[in-house]
N, CA, C and O atoms as CSV, one atom per row, in Angstrom:
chain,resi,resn,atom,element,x,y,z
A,1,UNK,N,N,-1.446,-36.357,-5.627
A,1,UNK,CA,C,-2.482,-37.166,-6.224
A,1,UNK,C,C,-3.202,-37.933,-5.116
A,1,UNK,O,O,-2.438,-38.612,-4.429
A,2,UNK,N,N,-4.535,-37.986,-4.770
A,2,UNK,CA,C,-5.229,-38.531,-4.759
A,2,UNK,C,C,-5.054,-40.347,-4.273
A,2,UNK,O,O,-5.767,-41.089,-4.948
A,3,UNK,N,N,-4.218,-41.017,-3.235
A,3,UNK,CA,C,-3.901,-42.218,-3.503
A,3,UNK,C,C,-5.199,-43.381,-3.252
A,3,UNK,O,O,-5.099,-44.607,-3.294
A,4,UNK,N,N,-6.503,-42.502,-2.965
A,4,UNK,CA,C,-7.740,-43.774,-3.018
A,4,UNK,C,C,-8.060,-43.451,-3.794
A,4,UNK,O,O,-8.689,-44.439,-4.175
A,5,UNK,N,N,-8.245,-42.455,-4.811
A,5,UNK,CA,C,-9.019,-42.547,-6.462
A,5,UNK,C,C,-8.822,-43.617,-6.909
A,5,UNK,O,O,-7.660,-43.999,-6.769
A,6,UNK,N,N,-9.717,-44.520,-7.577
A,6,UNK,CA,C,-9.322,-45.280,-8.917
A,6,UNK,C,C,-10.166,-44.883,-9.985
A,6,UNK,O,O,-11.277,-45.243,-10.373
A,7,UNK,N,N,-9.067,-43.774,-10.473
A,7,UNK,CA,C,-9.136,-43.231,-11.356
A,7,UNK,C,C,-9.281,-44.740,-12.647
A,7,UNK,O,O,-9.646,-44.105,-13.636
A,8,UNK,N,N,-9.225,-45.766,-12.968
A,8,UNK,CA,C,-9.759,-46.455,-14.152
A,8,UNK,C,C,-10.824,-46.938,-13.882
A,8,UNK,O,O,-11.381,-47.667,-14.704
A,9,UNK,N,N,-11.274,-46.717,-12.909
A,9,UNK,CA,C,-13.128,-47.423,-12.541
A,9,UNK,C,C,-13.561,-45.978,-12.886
A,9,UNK,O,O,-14.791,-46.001,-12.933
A,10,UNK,N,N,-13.120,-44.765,-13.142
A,10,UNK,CA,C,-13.774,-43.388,-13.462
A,10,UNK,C,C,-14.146,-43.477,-14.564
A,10,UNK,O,O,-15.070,-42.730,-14.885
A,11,UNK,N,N,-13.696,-44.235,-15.389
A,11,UNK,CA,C,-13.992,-44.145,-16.840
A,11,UNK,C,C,-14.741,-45.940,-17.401
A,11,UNK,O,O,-15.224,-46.228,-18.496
A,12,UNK,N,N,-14.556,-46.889,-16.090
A,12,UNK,CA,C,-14.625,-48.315,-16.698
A,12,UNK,C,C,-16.375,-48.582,-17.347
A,12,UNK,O,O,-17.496,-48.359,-16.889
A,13,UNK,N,N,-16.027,-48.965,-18.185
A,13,UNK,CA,C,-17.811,-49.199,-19.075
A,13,UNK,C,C,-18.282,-48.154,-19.748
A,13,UNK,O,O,-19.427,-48.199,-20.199
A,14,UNK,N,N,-17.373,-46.902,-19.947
A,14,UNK,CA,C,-18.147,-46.232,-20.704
A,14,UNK,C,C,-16.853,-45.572,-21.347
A,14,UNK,O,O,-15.723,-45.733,-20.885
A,15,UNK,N,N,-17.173,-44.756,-22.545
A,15,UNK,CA,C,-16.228,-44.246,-23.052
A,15,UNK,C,C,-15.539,-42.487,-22.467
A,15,UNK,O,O,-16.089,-41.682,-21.716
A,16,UNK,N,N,-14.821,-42.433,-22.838
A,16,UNK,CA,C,-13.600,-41.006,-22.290
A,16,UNK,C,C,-14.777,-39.979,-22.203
A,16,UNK,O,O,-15.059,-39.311,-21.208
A,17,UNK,N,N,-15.623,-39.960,-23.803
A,17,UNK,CA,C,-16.529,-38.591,-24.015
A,17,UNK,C,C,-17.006,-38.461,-22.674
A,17,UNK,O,O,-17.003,-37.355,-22.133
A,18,UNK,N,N,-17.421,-39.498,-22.079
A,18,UNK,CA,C,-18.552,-39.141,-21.503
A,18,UNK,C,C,-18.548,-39.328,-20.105
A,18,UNK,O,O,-19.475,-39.765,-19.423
A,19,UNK,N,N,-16.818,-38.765,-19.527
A,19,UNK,CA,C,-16.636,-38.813,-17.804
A,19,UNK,C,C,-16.956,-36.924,-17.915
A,19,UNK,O,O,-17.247,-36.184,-18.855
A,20,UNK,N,N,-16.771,-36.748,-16.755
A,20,UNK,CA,C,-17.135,-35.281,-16.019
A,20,UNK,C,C,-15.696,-34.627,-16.558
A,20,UNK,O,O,-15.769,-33.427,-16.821
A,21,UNK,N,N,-14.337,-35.294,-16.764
A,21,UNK,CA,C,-13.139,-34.961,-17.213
A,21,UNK,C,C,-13.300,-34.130,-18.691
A,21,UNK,O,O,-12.807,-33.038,-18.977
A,22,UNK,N,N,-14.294,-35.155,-19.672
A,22,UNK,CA,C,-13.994,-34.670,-20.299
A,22,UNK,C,C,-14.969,-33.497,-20.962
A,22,UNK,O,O,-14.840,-32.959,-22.062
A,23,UNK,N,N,-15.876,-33.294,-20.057
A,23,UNK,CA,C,-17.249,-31.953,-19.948
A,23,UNK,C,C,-16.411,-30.587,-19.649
A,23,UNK,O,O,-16.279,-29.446,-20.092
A,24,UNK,N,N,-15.921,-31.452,-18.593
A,24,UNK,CA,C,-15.685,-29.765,-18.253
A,24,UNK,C,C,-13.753,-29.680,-19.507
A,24,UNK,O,O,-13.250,-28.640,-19.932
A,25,UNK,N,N,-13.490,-30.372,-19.610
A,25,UNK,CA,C,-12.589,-29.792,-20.715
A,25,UNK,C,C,-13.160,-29.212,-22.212
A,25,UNK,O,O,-12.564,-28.466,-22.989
A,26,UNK,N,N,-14.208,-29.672,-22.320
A,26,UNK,CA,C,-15.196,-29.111,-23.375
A,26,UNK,C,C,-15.237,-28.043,-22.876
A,26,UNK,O,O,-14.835,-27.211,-23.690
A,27,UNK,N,N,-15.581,-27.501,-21.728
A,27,UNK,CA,C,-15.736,-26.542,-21.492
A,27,UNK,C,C,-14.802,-24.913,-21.244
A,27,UNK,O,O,-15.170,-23.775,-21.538
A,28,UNK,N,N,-13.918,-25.233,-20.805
A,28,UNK,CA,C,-12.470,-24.593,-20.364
A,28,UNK,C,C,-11.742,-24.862,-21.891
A,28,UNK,O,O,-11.627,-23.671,-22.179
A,29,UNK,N,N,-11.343,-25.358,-22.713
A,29,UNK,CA,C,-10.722,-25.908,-24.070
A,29,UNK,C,C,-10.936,-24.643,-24.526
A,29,UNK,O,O,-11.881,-23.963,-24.125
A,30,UNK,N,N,-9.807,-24.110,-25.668
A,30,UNK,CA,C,-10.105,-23.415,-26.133
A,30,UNK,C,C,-8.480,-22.099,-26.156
A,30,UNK,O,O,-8.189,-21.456,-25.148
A,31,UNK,N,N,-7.901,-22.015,-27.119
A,31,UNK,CA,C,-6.417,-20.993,-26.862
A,31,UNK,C,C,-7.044,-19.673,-25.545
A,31,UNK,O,O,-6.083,-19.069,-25.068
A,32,UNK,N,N,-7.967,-19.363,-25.156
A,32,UNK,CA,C,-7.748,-18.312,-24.643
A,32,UNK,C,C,-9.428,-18.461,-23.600
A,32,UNK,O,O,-10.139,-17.532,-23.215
A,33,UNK,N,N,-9.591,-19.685,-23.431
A,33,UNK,CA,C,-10.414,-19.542,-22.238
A,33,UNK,C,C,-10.080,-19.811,-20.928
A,33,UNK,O,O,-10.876,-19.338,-20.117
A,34,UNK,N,N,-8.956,-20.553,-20.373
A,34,UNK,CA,C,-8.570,-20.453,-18.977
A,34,UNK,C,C,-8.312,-18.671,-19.075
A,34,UNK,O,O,-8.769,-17.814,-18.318
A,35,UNK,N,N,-7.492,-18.506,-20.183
A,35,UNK,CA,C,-6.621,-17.356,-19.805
A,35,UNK,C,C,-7.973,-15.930,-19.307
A,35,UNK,O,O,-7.684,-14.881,-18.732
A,36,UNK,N,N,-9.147,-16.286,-19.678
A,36,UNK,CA,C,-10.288,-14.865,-19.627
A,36,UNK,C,C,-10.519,-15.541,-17.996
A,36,UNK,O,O,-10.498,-14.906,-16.942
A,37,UNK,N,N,-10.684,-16.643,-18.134
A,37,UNK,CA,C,-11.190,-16.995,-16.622
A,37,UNK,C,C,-9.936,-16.765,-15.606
A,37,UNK,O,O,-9.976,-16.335,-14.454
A,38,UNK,N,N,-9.253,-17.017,-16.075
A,38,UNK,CA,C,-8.167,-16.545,-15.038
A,38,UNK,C,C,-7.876,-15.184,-15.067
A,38,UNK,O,O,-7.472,-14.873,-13.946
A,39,UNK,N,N,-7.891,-14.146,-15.877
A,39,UNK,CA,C,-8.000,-12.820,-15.557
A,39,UNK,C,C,-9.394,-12.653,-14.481
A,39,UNK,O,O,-9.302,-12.532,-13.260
A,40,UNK,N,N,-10.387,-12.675,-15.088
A,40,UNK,CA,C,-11.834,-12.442,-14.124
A,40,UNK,C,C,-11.197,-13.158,-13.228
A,40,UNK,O,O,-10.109,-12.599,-13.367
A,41,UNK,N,N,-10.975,-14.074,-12.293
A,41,UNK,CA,C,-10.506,-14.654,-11.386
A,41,UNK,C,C,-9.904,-14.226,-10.695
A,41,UNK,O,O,-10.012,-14.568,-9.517
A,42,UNK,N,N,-8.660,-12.942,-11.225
A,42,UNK,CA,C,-7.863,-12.168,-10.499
A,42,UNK,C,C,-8.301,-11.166,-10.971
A,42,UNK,O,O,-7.091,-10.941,-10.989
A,43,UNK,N,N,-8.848,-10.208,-11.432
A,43,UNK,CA,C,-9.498,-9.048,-11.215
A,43,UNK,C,C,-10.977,-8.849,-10.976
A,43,UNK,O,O,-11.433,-7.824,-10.470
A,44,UNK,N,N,-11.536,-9.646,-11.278
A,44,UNK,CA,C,-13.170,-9.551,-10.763
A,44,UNK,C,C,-13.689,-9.101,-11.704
A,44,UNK,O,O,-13.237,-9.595,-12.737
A,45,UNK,N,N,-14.744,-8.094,-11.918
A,45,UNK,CA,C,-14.981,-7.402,-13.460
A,45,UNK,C,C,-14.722,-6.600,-14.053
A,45,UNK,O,O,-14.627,-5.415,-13.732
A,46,UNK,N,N,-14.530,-7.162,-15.186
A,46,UNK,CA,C,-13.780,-6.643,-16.097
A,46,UNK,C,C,-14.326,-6.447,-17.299
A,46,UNK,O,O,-15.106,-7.195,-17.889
A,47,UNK,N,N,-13.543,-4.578,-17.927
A,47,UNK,CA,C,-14.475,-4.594,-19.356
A,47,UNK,C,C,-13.526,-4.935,-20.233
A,47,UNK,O,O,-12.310,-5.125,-20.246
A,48,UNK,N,N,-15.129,-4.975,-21.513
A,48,UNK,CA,C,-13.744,-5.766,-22.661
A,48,UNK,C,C,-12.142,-5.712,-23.078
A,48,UNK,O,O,-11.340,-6.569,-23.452
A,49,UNK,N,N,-12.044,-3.868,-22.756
A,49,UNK,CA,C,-11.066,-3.077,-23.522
A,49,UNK,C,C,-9.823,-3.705,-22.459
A,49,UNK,O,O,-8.687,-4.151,-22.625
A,50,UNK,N,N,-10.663,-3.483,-21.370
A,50,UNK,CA,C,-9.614,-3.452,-19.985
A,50,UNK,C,C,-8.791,-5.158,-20.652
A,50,UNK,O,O,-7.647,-5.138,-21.106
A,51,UNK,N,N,-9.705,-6.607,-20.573
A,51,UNK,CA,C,-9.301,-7.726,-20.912
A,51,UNK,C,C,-8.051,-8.217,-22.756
A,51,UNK,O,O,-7.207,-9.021,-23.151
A,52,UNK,N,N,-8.732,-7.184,-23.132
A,52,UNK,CA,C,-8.067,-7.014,-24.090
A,52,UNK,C,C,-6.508,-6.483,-24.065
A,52,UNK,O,O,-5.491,-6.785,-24.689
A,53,UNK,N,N,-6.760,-5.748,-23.258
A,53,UNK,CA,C,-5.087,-5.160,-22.812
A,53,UNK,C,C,-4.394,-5.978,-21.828
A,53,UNK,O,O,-3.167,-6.078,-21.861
A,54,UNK,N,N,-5.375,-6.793,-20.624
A,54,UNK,CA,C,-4.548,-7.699,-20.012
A,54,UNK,C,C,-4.206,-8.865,-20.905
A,54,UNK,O,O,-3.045,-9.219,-20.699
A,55,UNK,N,N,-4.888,-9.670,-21.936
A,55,UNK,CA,C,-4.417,-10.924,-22.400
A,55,UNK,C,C,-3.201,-10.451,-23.796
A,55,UNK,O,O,-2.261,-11.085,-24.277
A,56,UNK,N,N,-3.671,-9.291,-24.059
A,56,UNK,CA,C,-2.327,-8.865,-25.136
A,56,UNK,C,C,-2.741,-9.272,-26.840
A,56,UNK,O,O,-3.410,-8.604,-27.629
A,57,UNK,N,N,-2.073,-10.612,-27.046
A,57,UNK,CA,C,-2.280,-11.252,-28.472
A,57,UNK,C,C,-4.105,-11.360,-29.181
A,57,UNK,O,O,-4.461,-11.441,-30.357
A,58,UNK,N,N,-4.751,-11.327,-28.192
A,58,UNK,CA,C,-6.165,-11.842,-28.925
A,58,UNK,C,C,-6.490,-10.520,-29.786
A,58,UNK,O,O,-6.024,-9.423,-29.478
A,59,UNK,N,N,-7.217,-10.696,-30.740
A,59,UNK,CA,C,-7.815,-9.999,-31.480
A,59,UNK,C,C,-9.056,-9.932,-31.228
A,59,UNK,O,O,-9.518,-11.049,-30.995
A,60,UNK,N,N,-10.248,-8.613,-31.140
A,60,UNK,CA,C,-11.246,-8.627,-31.124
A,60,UNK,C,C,-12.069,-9.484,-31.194
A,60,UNK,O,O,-12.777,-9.907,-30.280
A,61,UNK,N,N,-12.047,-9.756,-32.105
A,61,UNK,CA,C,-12.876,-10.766,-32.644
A,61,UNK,C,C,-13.363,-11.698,-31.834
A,61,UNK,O,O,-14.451,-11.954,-31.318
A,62,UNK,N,N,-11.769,-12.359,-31.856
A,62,UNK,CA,C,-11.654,-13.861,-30.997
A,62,UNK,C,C,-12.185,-13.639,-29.486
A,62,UNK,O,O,-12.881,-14.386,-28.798
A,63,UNK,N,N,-11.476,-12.014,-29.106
A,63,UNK,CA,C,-12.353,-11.767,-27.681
A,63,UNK,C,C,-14.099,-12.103,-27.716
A,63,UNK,O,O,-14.678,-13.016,-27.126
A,64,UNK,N,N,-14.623,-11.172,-28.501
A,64,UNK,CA,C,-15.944,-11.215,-28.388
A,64,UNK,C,C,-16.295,-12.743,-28.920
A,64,UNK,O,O,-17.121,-13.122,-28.090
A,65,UNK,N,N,-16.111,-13.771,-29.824
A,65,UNK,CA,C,-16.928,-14.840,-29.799
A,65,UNK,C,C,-16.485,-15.847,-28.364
A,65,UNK,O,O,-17.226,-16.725,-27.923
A,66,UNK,N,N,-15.159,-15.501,-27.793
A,66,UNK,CA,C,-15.157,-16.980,-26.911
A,66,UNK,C,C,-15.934,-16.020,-25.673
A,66,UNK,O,O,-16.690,-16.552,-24.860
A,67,UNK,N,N,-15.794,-15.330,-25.666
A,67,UNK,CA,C,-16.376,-14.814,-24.254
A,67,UNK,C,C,-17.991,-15.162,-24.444
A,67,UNK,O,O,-18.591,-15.955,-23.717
A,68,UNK,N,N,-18.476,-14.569,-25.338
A,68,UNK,CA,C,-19.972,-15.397,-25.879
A,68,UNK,C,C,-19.940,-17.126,-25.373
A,68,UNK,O,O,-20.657,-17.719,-24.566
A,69,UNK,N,N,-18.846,-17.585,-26.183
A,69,UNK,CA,C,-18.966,-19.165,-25.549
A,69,UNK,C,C,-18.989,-19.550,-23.707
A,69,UNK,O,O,-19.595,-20.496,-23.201
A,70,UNK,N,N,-18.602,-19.073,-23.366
A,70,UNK,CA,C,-18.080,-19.038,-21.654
A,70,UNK,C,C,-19.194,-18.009,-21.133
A,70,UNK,O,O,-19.336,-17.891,-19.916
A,71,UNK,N,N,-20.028,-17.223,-22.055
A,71,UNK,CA,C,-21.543,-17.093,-21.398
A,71,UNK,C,C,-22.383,-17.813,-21.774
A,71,UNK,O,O,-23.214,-17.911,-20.871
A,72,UNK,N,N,-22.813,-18.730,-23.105
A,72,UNK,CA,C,-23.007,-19.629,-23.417
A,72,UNK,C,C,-22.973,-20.710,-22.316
A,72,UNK,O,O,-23.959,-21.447,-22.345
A,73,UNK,N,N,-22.243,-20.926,-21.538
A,73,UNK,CA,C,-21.855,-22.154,-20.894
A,73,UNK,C,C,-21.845,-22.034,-19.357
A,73,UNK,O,O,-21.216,-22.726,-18.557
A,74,UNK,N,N,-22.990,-20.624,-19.034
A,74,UNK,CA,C,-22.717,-20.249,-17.731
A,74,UNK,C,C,-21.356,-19.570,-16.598
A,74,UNK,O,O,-21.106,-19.113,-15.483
A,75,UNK,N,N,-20.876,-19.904,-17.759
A,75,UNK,CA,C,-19.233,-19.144,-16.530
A,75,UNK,C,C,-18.759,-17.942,-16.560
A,75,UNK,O,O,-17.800,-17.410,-16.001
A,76,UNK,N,N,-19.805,-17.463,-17.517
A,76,UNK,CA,C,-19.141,-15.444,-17.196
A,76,UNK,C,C,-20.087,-14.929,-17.506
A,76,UNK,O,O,-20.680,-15.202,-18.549
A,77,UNK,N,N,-20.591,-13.747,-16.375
A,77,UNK,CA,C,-21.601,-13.150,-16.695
A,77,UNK,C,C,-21.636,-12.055,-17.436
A,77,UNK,O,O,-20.740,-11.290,-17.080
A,78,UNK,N,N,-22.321,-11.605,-18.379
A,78,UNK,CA,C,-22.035,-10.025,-19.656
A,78,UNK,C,C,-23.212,-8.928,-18.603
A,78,UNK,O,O,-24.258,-9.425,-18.184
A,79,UNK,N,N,-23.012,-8.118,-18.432
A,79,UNK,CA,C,-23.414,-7.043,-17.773
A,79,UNK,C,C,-23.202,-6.001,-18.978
A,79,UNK,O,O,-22.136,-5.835,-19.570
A,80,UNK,N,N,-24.594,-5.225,-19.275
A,80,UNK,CA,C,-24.264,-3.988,-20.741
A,80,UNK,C,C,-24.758,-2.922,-19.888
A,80,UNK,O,O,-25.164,-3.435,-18.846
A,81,UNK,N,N,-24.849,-2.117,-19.882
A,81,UNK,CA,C,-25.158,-0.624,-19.169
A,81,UNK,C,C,-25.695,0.266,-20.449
A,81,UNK,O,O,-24.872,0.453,-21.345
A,82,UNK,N,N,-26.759,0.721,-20.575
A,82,UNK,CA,C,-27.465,1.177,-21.549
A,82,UNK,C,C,-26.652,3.153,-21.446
A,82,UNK,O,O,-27.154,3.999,-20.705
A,83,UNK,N,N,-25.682,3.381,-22.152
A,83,UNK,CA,C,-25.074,4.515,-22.320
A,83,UNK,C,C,-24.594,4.913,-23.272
A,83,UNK,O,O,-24.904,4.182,-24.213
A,84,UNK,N,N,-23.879,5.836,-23.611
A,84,UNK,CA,C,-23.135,6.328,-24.840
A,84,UNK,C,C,-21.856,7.231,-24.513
A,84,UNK,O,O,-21.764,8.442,-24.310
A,85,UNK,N,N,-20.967,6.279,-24.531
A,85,UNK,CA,C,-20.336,5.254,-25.902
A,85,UNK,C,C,-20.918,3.570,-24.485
A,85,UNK,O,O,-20.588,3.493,-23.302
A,86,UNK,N,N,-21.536,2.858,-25.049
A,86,UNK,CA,C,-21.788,1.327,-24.609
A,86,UNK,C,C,-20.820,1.222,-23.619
A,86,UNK,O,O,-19.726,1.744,-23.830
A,87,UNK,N,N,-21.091,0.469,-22.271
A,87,UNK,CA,C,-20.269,0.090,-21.640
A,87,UNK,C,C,-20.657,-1.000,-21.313
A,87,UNK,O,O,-21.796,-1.098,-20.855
A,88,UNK,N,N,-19.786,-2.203,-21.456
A,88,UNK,CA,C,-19.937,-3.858,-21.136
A,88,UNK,C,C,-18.985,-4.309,-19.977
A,88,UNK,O,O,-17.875,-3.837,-19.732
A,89,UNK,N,N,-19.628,-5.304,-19.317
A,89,UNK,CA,C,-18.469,-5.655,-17.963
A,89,UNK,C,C,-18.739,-7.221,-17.862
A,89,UNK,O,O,-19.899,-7.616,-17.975
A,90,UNK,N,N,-17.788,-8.049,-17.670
A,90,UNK,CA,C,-17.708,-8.765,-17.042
A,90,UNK,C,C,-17.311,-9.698,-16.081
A,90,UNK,O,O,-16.247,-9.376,-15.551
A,91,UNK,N,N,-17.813,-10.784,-15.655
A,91,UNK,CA,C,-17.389,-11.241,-14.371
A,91,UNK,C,C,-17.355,-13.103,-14.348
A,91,UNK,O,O,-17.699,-13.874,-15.244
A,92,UNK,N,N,-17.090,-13.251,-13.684
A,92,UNK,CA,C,-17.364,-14.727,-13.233
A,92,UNK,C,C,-18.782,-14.967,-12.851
A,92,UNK,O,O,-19.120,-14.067,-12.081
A,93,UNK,N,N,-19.974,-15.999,-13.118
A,93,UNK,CA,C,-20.759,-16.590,-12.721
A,93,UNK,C,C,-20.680,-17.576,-11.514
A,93,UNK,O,O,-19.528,-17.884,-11.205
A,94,UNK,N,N,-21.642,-18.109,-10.800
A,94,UNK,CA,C,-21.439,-18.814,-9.368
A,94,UNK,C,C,-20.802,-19.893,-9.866
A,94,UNK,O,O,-20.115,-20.524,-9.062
A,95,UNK,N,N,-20.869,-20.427,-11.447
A,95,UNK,CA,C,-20.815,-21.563,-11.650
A,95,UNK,C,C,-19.269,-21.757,-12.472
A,95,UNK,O,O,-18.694,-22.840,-12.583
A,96,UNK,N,N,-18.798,-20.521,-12.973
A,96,UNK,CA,C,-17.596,-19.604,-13.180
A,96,UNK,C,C,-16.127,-19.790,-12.151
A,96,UNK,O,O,-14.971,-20.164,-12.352
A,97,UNK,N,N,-16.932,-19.290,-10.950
A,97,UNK,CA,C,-16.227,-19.116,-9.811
A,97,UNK,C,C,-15.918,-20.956,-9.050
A,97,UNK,O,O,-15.103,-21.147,-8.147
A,98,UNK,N,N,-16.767,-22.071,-9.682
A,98,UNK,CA,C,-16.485,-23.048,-9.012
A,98,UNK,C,C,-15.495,-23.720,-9.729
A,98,UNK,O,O,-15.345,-24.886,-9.361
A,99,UNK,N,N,-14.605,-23.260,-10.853
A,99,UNK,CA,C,-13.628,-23.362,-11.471
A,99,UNK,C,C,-12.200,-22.924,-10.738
A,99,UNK,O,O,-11.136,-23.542,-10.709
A,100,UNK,N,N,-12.553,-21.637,-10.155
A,100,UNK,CA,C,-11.096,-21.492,-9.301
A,100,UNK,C,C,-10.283,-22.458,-8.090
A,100,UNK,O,O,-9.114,-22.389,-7.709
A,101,UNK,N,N,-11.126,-23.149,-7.763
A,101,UNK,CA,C,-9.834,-23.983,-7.252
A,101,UNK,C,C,-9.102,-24.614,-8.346
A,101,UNK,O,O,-7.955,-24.190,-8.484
A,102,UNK,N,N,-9.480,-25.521,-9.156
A,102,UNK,CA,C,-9.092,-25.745,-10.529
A,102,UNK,C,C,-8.115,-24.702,-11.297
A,102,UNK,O,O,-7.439,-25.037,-12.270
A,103,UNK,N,N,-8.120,-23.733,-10.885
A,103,UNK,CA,C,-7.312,-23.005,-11.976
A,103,UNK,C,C,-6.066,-22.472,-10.875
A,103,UNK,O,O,-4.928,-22.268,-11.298
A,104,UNK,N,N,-6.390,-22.295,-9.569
A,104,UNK,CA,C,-5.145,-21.962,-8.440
A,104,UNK,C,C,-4.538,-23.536,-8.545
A,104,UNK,O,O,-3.454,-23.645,-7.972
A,105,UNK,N,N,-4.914,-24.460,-9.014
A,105,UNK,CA,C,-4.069,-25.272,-8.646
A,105,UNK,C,C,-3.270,-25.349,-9.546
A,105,UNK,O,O,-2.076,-25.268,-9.256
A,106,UNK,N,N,-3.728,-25.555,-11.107
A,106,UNK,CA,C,-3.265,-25.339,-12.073
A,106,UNK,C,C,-1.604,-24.270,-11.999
A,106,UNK,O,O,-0.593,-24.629,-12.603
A,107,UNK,N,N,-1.660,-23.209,-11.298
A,107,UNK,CA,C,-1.472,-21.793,-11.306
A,107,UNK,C,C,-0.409,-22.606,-10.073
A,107,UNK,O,O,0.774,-22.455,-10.376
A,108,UNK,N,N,-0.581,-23.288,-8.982
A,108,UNK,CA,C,0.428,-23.391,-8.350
A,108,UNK,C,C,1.647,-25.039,-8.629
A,108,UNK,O,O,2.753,-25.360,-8.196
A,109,UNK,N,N,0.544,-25.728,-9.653
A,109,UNK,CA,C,1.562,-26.891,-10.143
A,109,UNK,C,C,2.541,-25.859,-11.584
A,109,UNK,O,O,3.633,-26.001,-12.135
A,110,UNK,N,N,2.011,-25.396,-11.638
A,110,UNK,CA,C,2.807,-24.821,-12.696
A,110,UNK,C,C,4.176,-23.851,-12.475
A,110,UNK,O,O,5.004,-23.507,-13.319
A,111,UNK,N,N,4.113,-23.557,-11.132
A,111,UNK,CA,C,5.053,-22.588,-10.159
A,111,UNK,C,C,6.135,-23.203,-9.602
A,111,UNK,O,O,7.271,-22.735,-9.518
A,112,UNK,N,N,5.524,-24.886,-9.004
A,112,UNK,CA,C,6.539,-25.686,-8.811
A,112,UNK,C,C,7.085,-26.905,-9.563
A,112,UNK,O,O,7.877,-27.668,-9.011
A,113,UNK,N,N,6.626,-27.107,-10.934
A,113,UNK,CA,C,7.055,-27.635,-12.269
A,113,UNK,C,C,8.187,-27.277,-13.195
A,113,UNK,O,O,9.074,-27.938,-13.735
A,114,UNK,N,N,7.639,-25.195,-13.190
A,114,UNK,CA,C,7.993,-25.167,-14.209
A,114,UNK,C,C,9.793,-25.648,-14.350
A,114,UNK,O,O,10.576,-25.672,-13.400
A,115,UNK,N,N,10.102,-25.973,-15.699
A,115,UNK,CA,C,11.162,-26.137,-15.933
A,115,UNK,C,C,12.263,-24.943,-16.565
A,115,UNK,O,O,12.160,-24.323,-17.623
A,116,UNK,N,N,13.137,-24.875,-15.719
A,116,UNK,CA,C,14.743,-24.112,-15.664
A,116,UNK,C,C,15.307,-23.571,-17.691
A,116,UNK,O,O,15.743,-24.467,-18.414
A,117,UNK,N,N,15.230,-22.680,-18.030
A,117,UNK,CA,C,15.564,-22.384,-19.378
A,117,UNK,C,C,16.951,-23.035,-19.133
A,117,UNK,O,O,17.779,-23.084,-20.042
């Protein structure tokens, strides 16, 4: 941690909504949006079918609307290729990619946290 942050002058005079903390958790929030950004993150681009088989549990569905949200929001780019049968790809955006330190860290507090079954 950080020992010159003061972290309570980050938030003093205004309310929680409305630090940078809690934007970009608006943003990343969500059962299965680190997890798309962290695949693109470690594979680069990726098509739907391919993401679908790396995250396992999601259902269609849920794939195609959050990934909409997280292009919605600048952080993954949709690439369509005009063919038959459709081919879609995607990737991380510049603004996508300024999430990965954020998510390696995530990825390495979690390595030396986790707790012993």
């Amino acid at each position: 941690m950080d020992e010159n942050r003061d972290y309570k002058n980050c938030i003093a005079g205004a309310s929680l909504s409305s630090t940078g903390f809690s934007y970009t958790l608006s943003l990343i929030n969500g059962k299965y949006k680190m997890t798309i950004l962290y695949t693109l993150m470690c594979f680069g681009v990726v098509r739907f079918n391919e993401m679908k088989k790396y995250i396992g549990e999601i259902s269609y569905k849920t794939l195609s609307s959050t990934l909409k949200e997280l292009e919605a929001d600048q952080l993954v780019h949709r690439e369509e290729y005009p063919q038959i049968p459709p081919k879609v790809e995607y990737s991380l955006t510049e603004r996508g990619k300024s999430l990965i330190p954020i998510l390696d860290g995530m990825c390495d507090w979690g390595e030396k946290n986790r707790l012993s079954p």
